[in-house]
C-alpha positions in Angstrom: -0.1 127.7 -24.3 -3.5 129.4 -24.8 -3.4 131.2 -21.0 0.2 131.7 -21.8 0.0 133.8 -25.1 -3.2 135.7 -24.2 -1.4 137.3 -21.0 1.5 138.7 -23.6 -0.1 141.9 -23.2 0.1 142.6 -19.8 4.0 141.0 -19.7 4.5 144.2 -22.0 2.7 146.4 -20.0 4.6 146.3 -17.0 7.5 146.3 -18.9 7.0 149.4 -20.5 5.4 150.7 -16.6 8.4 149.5 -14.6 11.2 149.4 -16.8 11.6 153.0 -18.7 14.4 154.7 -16.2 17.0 151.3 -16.4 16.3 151.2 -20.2 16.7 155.0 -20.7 20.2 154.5 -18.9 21.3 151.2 -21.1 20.5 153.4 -24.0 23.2 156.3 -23.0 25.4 153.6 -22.5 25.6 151.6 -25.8 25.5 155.0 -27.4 28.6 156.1 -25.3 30.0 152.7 -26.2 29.3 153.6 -30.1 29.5 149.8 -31.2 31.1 149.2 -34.6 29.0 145.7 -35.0 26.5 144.1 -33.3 26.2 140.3 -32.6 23.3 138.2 -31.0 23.7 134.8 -29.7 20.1 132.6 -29.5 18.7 129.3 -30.0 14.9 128.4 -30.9 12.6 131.1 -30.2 15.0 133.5 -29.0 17.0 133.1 -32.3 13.9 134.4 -34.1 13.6 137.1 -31.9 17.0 137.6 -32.6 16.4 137.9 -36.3 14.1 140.9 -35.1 16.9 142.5 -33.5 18.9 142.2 -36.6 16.4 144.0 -38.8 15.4 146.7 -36.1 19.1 147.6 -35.2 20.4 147.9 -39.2 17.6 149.9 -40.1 17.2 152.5 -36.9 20.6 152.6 -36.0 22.4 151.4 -39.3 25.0 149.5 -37.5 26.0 146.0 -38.6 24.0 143.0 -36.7 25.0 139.2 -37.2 24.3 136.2 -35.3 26.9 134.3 -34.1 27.1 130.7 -33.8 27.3 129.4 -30.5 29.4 125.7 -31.4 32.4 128.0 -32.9 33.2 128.7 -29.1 31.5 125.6 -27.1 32.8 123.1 -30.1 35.8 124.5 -31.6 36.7 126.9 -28.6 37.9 129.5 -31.0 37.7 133.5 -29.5 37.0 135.7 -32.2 37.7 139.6 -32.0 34.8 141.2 -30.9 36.5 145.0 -29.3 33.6 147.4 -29.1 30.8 144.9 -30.2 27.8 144.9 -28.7 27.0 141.3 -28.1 23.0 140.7 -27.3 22.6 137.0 -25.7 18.9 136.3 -25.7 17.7 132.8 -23.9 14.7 132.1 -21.6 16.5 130.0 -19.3 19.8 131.3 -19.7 21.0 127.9 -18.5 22.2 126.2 -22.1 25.8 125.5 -22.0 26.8 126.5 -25.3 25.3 130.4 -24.8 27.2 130.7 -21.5 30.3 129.1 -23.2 29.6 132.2 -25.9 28.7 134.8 -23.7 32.6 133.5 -21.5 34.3 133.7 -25.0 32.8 137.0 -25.9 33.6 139.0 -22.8 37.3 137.7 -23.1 37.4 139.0 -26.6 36.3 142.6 -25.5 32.8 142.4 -26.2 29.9 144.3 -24.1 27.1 141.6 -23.4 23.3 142.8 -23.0 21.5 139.8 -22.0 17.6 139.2 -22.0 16.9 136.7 -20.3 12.8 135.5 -18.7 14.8 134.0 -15.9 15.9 136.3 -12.8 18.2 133.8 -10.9 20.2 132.7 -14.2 24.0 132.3 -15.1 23.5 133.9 -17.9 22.3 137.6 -16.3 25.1 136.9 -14.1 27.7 136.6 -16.6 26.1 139.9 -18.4 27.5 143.6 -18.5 23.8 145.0 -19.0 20.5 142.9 -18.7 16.8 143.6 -19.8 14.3 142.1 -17.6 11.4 140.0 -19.8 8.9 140.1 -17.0 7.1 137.3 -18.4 6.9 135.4 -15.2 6.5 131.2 -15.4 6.1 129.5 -18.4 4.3 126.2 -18.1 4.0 125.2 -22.0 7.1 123.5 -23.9 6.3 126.2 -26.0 7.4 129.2 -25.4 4.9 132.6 -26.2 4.6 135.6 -24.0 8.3 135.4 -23.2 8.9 135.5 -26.9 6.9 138.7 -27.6 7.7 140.1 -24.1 11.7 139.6 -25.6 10.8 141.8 -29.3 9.1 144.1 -27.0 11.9 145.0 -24.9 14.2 144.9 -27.4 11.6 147.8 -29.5 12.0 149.7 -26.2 16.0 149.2 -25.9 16.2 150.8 -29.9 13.8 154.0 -29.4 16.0 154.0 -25.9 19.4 153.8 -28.2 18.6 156.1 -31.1 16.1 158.6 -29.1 13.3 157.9 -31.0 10.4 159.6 -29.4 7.9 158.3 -32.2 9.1 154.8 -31.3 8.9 155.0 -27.9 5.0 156.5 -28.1 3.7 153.9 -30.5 5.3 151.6 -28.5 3.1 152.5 -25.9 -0.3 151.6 -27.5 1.3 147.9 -27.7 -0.2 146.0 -25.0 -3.9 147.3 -26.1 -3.1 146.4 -29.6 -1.9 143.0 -28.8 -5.4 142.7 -26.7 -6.7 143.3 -30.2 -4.4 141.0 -32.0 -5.7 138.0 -29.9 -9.4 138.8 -30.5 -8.4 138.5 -34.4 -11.0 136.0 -36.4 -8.3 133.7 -37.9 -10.9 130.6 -38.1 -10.6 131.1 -42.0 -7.2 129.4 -41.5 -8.4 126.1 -39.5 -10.1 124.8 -42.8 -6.7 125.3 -44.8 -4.3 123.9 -42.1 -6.6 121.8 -40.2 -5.8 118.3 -42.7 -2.3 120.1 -44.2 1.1 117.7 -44.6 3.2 120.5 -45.4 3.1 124.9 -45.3 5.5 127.5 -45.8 5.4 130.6 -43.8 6.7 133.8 -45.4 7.2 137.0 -44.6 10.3 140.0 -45.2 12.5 141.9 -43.1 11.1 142.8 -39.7 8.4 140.4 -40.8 11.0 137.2 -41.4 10.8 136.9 -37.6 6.9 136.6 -37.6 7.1 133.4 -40.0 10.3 131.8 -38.1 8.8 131.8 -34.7 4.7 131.3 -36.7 6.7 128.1 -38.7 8.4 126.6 -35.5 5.0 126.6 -32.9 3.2 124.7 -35.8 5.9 121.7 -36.1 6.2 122.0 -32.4 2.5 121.8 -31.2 0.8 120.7 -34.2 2.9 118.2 -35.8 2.6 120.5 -39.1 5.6 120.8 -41.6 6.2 124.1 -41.8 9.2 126.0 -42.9 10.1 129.7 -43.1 11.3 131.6 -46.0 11.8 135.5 -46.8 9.8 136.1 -49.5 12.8 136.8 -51.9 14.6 133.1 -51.3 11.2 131.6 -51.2 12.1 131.8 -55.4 15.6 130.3 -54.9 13.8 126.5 -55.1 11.7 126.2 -52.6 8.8 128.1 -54.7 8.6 125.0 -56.8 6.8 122.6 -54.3 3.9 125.1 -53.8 0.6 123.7 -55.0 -2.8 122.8 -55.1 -2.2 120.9 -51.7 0.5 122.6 -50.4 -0.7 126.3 -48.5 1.3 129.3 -48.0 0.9 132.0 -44.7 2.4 134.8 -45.6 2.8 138.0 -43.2 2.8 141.6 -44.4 3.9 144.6 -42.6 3.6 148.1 -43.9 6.6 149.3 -44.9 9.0 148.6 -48.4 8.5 145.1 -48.2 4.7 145.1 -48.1 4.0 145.0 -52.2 6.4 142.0 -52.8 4.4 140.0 -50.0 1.5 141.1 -51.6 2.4 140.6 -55.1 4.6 136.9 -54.2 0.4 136.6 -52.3 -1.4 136.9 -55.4 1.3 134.7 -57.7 1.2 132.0 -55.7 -3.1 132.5 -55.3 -3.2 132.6 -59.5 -1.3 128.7 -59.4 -3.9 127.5 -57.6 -1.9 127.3 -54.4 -4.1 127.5 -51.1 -2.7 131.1 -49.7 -3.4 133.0 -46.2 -1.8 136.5 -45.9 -2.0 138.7 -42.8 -1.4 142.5 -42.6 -1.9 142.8 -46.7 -4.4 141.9 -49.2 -3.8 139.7 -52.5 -6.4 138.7 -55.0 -7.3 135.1 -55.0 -6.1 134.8 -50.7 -8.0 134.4 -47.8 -7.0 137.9 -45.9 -6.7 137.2 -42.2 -7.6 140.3 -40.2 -4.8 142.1 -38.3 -4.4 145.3 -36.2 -3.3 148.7 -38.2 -0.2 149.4 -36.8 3.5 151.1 -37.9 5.4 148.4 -39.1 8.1 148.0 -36.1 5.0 146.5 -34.1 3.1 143.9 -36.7 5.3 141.1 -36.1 4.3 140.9 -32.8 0.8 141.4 -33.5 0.7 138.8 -36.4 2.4 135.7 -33.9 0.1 136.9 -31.2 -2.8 136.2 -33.7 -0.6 133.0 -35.2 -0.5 131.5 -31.1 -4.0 131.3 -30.6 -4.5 130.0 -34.4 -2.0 127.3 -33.4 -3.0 126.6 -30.1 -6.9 125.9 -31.5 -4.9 124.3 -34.5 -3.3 121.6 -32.4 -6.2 120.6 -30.7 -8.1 120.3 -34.4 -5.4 118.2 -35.0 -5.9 116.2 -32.0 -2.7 117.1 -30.3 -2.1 118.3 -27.0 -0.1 121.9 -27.6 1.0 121.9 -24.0 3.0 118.7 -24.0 5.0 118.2 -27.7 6.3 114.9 -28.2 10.3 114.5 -27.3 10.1 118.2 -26.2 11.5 119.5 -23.3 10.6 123.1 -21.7 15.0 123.6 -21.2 16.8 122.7 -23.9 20.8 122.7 -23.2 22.7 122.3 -26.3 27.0 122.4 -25.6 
């Protein structure tokens, strides 16, 4: 996992070398096809990447983005209308059953599918109108990293591809070097707080909310820790009660709108005693984990590149071995 997630950089970087022409052409495309909704189909890791997708599409190209769920046509086989949707399947295998039964039902109902997919010889790219490649090459670990980030980075390139956005596509550019940076980040403050921890939330807000799914599920998966994800605005629909002396909060920032609620949620939580972390913000009373300045669109990858190696040194603290989670299995095929 460690080897895995430190090479993320150069995944992106020969993605953004080798893949500019095809992705300049799949934007023309979907802005020919003009999509009146967007859907994305993903389990695990991809599904948070998908939340990404969801944020970065409604707020560059203002067009509705849901995620569908896969059982309504692998379970209940029902076809829903999807005529000039853009349907985004995201899976590193592209193997599970119940994708490729949504990805059949989604075509048939009129759909255009865009897969990405870290698998070159899959059903799944097969199956798809338009593919991104991931580049991320073998993945050894159960968990999955530098396919993760190498999926929000293409799907940053296939948005400043779709709306034109020049200032997108150059910031994009400085990624790999900054995720470089992001992996040298000094998050040892961290190990102390999580290192003998039952329980943790992980919050963050819009384009951020992906950070804190993908940050909550590597910690139950490789170190045994129960952590859950919230946006910062349902983290006060109950779950804000349980927060306490013994109970720590991780909470991502990025710098757009949603910045001074993190920040304010950060230093609320700090004054009731509860044990906080925040990343890409400040809050008085929290123990500020260094991170990258960057335009907002790229912190969430920089904050789980700097969350992988915190959990991959976490698990070991912990006396787990992050490559080999119990009752895990690298391919996961759900019907």
């Amino acid at each position: 996992m460690f080897v895995e997630a430190a090479a993320a950089a150069g995944t992106v970087r020969a993605q953004l070398e080798q893949d500019g022409p095809a992705l300049a052409r799949l934007g023309e495309r979907i802005r020919a096809l003009a999509p009146r909704a967007v859907v994305t189909c993903a389990r695990g890791s991809s599904d948070h990447a998908a939340t990404f997708a969801k944020y970065l599409i409604e707020t560059h190209v203002g067009v509705l983005t849901a995620s569908a769920a896969p059982s309504v046509a692998s379970v209940y086989g029902v076809a829903q209308d999807l005529r000039q949707c853009l349907f985004i399947a995201i899976s590193q295998s592209g193997r599970s059953p119940d994708l490729l039964a949504s990805v059949a039902h989604a075509k048939a109902s009129g759909a255009t599918v865009l897969a990405l997919c870290n698998s070159p010889d899959s059903p799944l790219l097969a199956a798809a109108d338009h593919s991104i490649a991931l580049r991320a090459g073998p993945e050894r670990s159960v968990a999955a990293t530098k396919s993760y980030l190498a999926t929000l980075a293409a799907l940053l390139h296939f948005v400043a591809a779709w709306t034109r956005d020049g200032a997108l596509a150059r910031d994009l550019a400085l990624l790999p070097d900054l995720l470089d940076a992001a992996w040298q980040m000094d998050w040892r403050a961290a190990l102390t707080e999580l290192a003998g921890a039952e329980h943790l939330y992980v919050v963050g807000r819009g384009l951020g909310l992906a950070a804190a799914q993908e940050t909550a599920l590597k910690c139950k998966e490789a170190c045994g820790l129960h952590a859950e994800a919230f946006s910062s605005a349902e983290l006060r629909h109950g779950p804000f009660a349980l927060l306490g002396p013994r109970f720590p909060a991780l909470l991502f920032a990025q710098d757009d709108a949603t910045r001074a609620g993190v920040e304010a949620m950060a230093a609320e939580l700090a004054a009731r005693h509860v044990p906080v972390l925040i990343a890409g913000a400040a809050a008085p009373g929290a123990v500020a984990l260094p991170t990258p300045a960057c335009r907002a669109e790229l912190a969430p990858l920089l904050l789980v590149q700097s969350a992988y190696r915190l959990i991959a040194t976490l698990a070991v603290r912990r006396g787990l071995d992050p490559d080999r989670p119990p009752h895990l299995r690298k391919v996961t095929e759900t019907v």
